[in-house]
C-alpha positions in Angstrom: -1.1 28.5 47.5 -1.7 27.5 51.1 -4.5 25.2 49.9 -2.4 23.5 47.9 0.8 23.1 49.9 -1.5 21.4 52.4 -3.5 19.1 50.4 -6.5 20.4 51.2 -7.9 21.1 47.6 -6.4 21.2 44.0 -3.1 20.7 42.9 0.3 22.4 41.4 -0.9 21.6 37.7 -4.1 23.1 38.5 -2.3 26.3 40.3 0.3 26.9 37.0 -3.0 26.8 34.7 -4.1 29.8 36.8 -1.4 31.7 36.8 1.1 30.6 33.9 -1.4 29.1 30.7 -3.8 26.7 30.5 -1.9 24.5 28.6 -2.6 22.0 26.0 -6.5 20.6 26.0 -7.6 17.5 24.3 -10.9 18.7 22.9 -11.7 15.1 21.7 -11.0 16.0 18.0 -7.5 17.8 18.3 -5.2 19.2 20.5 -4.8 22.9 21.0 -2.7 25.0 22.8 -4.4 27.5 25.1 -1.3 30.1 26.1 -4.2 32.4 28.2 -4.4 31.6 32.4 -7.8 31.7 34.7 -5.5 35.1 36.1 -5.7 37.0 32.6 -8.5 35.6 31.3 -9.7 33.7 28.4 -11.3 34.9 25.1 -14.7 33.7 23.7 -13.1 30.8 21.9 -10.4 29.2 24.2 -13.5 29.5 27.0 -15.5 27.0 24.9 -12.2 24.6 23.6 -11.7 24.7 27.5 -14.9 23.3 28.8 -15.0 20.7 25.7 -14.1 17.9 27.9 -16.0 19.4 31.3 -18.9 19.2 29.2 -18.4 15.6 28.1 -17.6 14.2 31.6 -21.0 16.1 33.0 -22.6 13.9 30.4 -21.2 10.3 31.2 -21.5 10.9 34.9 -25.3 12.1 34.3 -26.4 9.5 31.8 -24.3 6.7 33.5 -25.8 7.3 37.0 -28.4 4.5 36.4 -26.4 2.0 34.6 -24.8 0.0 37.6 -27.9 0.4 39.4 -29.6 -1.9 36.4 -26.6 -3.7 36.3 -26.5 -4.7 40.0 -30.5 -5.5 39.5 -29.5 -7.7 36.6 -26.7 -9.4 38.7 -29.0 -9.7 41.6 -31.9 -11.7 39.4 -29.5 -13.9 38.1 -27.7 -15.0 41.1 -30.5 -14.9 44.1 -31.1 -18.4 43.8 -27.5 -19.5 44.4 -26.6 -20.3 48.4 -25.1 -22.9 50.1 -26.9 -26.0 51.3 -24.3 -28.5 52.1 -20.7 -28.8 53.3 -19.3 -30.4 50.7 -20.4 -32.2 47.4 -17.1 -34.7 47.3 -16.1 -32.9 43.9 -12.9 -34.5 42.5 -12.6 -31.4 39.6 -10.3 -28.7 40.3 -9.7 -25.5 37.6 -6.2 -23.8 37.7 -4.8 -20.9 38.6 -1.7 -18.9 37.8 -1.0 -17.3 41.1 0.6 -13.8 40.5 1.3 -10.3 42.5 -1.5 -8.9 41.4 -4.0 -11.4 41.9 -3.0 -13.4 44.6 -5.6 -11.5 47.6 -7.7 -13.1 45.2 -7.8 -16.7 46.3 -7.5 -16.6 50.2 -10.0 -18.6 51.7 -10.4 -20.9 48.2 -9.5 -24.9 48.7 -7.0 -26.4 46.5 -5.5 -29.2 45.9 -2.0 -29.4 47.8 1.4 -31.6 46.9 0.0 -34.7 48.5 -3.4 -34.7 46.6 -5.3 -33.5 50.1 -7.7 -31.0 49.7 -6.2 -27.4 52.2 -8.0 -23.4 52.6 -5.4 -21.3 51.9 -4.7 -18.9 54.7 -1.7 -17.5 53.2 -1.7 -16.9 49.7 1.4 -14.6 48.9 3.4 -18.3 49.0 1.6 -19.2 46.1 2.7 -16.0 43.8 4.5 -17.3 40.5 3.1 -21.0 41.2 -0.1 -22.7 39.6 -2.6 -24.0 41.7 -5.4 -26.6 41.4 -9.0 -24.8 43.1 -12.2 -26.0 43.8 -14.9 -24.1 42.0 -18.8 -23.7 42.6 -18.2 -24.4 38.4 -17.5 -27.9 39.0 -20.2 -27.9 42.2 -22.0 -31.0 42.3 -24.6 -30.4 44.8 -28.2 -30.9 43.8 -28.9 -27.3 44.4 -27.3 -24.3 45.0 -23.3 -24.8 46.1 -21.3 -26.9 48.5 -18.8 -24.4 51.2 -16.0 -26.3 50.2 -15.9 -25.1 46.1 -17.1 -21.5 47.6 -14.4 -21.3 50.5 -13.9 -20.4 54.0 -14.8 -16.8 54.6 -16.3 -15.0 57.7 -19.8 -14.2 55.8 -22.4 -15.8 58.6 -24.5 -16.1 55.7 -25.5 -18.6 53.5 -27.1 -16.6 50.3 -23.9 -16.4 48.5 -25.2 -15.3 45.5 -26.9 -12.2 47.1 -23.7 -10.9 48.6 -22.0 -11.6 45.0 -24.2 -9.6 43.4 -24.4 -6.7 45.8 -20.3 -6.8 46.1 -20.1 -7.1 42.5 -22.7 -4.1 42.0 -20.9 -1.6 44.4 -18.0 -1.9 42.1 -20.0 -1.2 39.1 -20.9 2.2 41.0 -17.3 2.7 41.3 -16.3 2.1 37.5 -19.2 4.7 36.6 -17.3 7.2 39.0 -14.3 6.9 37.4 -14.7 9.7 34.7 -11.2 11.1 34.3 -11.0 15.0 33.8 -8.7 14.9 30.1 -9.6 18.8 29.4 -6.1 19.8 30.0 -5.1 16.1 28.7 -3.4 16.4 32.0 -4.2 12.8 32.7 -3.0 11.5 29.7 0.4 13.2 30.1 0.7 11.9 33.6 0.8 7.8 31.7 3.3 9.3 29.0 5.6 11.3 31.0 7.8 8.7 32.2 8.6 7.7 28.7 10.2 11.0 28.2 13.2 9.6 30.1 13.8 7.0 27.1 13.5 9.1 24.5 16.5 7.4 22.9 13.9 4.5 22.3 10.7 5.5 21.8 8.5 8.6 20.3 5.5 9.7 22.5 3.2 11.5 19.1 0.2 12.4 21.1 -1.3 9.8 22.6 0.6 7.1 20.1 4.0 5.2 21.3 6.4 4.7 18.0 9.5 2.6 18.6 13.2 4.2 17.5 14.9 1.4 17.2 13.9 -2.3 16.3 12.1 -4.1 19.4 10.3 -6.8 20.6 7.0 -6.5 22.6 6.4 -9.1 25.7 3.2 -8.7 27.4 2.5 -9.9 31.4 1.3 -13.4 31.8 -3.1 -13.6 31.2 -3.0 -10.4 28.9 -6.2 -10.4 26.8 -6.8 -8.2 24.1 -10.5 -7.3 22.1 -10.8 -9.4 18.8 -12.4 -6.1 17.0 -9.7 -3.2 17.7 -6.9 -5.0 19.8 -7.8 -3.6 23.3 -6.3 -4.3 26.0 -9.5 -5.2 28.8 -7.0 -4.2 31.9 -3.8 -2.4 33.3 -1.0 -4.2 31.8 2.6 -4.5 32.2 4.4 -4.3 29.4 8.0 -5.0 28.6 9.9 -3.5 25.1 12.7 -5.4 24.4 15.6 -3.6 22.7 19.2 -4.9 21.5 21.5 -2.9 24.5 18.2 -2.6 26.9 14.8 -3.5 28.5 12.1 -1.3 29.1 9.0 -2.1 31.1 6.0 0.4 31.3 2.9 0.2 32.6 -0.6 0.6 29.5 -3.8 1.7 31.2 -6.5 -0.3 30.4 -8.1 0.1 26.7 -4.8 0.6 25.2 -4.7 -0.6 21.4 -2.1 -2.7 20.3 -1.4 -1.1 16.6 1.4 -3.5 15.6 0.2 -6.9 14.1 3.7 -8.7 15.5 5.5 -8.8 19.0 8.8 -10.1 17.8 11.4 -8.1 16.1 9.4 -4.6 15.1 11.3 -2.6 12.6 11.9 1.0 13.7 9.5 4.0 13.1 6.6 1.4 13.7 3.8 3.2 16.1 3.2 0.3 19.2 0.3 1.6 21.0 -1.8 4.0 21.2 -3.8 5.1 24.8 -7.5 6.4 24.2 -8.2 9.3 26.2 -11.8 8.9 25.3 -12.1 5.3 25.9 -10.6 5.3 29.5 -13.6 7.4 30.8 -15.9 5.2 31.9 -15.3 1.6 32.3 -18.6 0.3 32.8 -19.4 0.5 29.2 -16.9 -1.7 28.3 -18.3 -3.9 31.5 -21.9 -3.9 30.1 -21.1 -4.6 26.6 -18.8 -7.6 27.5 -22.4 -9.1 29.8 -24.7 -7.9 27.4 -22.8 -10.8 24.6 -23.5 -14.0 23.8 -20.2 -16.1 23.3 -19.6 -20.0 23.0 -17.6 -21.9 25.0 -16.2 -25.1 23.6 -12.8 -26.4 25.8 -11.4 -25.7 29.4 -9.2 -23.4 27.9 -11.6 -21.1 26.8 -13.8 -21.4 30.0 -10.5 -20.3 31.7 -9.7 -17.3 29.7 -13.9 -16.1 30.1 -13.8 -16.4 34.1 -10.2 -13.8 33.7 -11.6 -11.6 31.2 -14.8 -11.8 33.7 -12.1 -10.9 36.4 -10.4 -8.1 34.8 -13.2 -6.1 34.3 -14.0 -5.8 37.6 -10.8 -6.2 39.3 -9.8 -2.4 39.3 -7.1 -1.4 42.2 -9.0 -3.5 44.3 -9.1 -7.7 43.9 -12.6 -9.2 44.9 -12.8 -12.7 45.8 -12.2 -15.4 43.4 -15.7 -17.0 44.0 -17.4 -14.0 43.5 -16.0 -13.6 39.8 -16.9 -17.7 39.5 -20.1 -17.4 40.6 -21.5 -14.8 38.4 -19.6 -16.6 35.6 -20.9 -19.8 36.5 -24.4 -17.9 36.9 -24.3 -16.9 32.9 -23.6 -20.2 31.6 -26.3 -22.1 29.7 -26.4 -25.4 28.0 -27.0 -25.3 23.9 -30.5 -25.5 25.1 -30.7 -22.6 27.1 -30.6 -24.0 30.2 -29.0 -22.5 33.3 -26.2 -24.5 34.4 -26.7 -23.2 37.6 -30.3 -25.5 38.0 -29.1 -28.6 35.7 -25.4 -28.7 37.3 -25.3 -30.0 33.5 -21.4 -28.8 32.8 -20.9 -30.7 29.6 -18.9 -28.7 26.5 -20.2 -26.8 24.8 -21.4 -23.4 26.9 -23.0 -20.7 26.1 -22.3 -17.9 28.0 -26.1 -15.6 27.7 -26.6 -11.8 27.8 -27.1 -11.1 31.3 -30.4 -9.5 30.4 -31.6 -13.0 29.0 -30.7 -15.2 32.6 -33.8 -14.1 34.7 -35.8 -15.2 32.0 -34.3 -18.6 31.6 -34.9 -18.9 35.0 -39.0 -18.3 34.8 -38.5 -14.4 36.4 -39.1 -12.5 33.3 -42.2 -11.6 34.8 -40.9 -10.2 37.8 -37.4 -8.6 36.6 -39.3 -6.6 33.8 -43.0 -5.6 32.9 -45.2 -7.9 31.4 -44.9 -5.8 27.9 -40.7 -5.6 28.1 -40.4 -9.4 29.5 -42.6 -10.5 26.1 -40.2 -8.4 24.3 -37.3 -9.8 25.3 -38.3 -13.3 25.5 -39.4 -12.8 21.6 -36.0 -11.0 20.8 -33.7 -13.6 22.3 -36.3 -16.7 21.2 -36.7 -17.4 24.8 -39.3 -20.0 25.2 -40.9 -19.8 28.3 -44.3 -21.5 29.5 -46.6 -18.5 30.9 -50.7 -18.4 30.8 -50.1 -14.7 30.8 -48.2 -15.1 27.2 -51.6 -15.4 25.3 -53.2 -12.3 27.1 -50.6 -10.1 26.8 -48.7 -10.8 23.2 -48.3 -8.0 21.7 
C-alpha cells in the first residue's frame, strides 16, 4: 500500500486485482470475468485466461526488437546523401500548411511566406494556430544537389548532413512506437478510453470495445483526419465531435479506431460508430512499416499534401518532430514514373511515385552495400529494379 500511495511502483487498479478480483481480461477472442484475486489464488484455468495477453505482449516486444533497427538502417540508406550545400536556391514554390494546436511546434524554424510576399523564419509559431501558411520545402528545393537552408530552416544543428540526423531522429522514434506495447490482460487500458463515456450514457452505448449511438447524431471529425481505404482506420489520435439535437459531445479515438458507419451526417439511432481495437493499438510500428513498405501514386498537390500528413501522423506520437524531417524522408521516397529518385533529378513533375522504402537504396546504386549480393539481386529482380552492375552476371542466381 505504501508503494502505491507514493508512486513508487504499481497502481490502485493493480492493488484491487490483488485483493478484490482480477476483473474482466480481454483474452483476444472474448471477455471473461475472473472473480478470483492474486490474495486467494487462481485455479488452473483463470491462471492461463490471465496470462493470455502477458504472453502476447512478450511476443511483439521480442519479435519487434529488431524492426526499428532495420527501419532506421532503411531510413539512413535512403537519406545519407541529402545535406545542405548552399544558402538558398531562390525557390519561388511554397506548400501549405494548416497550422493547429497540435502541430504547431512543428514548424518553428520553417520560412514562409508572410502578408507582404517577403520570405520570414518563424520564431514564434503558436500565432499561427488556426491560420494557413505558405512554407518553403526541400520538396520544391532547387539546388543542384542536396538542399538549400532556406527550404530546410533555421535550427541550431552545426551540421550540415541533414539527412543523417533525419534518419537517426526519425529512427529513435521508431524504437519508441515498438515500446509501446500496451498491457490489455485486464482490458484495463481499454476501459481507461471508454470510461469517460459512461458519463453520457443518455447518448451513447459503450458494448465492449464498440460505441453505438442512442439517439440520432451526426459525426464531425478534427480538421486533416485520415482514415485507411481497406478497414476505415483511423492512422492517429483523433478528436472527435457527436453531434446531437439538445447537445455536443467531443471525445478523444485512439489511434486505429474503425469508423463502422458508412455516413457522418444524420445516423439513425442504435447504429454502432466505432469501434477501438485492443489488438491493433499494440504496436504501432507495424502500421508504420506497412504504410513505407507500399507503393502509391501521386498525381496532384493535393494528394502530395495528404502523403507528407499521413507520413506525419505516423510518427508524430505525443511528441511533434520537425516539419523538415517528415519532408525530407517524404521527399526521399519519391521517384519519377521511371524510377528515378527525385532527390538526384530535382525532377518534381506529376505524377510521383512514392517507392517501398526497401526499393530507395537500390535506386540509388547501394543495393550492393545496404544488402548482400544474393538479397540485393533478389530485390532488384522482385521490384524490376534495373540497375547496371558487372557483379549482376556473376552472381544471378
Amino acid at each position: 500500500m505504501h508503494l502505491v500511495e507514493s508512486g513508487v511502483r504499481g497502481s490502485k487498479l493493480q492493488l484491487r486485482q490483488m485483493v478484490l478480483a482480477r476483473g474482466i481480461i480481454e483474452t483476444g477472442y472474448s471477455t471473461v470475468f475472473i472473480p478470483e484475486s492474486f490474495v486467494t489464488g487462481l485455479s488452473v484455468k483463470n491462471f492461463e485466461l490471465s496470462g493470455a495477453s502477458a504472453r502476447k505482449s512478450l511476443y511483439n516486444k521480442t519479435v519487434s526488437t529488431y524492426k526499428p533497427g532495420y527501419l532506421t538502417r532503411q531510413m539512413v540508406y535512403c537519406m545519407q546523401h541529402i545535406s545542405i550545400t548552399e544558402d538558398d536556391c531562390g525557390s519561388q514554390m511554397y506548400l501549405p500548411y494548416y497550422v493547429d494546436e497540435k502541430n504547431f511546434k512543428a514548424f518553428y524554424g520553417k520560412y514562409y511566406l508572410d502578408e507582404n510576399k517577403q520570405l520570414q523564419v518563424i520564431t514564434e509559431p503558436e500565432k499561427f494556430i488556426g491560420k494557413i501558411i505558405h512554407v518553403r520545402t526541400p520538396l520544391f528545393c532547387k539546388a543542384k544537389v542536396g538542399v538549400c537552408r532556406k527550404c530546410i530552416g533555421e535550427f541550431y544543428y552545426p551540421f550540415k548532413e541533414v539527412g543523417i540526423i533525419a534518419a537517426q531522429t526519425l529512427g529513435e522514434r521508431a524504437t519508441q512506437l515498438t515500446l509501446r506495447v500496451f498491457h490489455t490482460g485486464s482490458a484495463i487500458s481499454l476501459q481507461q478510453e471508454l470510461q469517460e463515456l459512461q458519463k453520457y450514457s443518455d447518448y451513447l452505448i459503450v458494448d465492449r470495445n464498440t460505441i453505438i449511438n442512442k439517439k440520432q447524431c451526426s459525426i464531425v471529425l478534427e480538421t486533416g483526419t485520415i482514415l485507411t481505404k481497406k478497414d476505415r482506420s483511423l492512422l492517429k489520435d483523433t478528436l472527435v465531435q457527436l453531434q446531437f439535437e439538445d447537445t455536443t459531445i467531443n471525445i478523444t479515438l485512439p489511434m486505429n479506431t474503425r469508423i463502422l458507419t458508412q455516413t457522418f451526417n444524420n445516423i439513425p439511432e442504435n447504429t454502432p460508430l466505432f469501434q477501438i481495437m485492443p489488438t491493433t493499438i499494440t504496436n504501432a510500428i507495424e502500421l508504420l512499416e506497412k504504410f513505407l513498405s507500399k507503393k502509391i501514386e501521386i498525381n496532384s498537390l493535393s494528394e502530395l499534401q495528404q502523403y507528407i500528413q499521413i507520413v506525419a501522423n505516423l510518427f508524430n506520437y505525443e511528441d511533434v518532430f520537425p516539419q523538415w524531417m517528415i519532408e525530407l524522408l517524404s521527399f526521399a521516397l519519391l521517384t519519377d514514373v521511371y524510377g528515378k529518385p527525385i532527390s538526384v533529378t530535382k525532377d518534381l513533375k506529376l505524377p510521383l511515385i512514392k517507392q517501398p522504402i526497401k526499393t530507395i537504396p537500390h535506386l540509388l546504386g547501394l543495393g550492393l552495400l545496404f544488402e548482400t549480393p544474393r538479397k540485393a539481386i533478389q530485390t532488384q529482380i522482385l521490384y524490376g529494379i534495373s540497375v547496371d552492375s558487372p557483379l549482376k552476371e556473376l552472381l544471378y542466381l
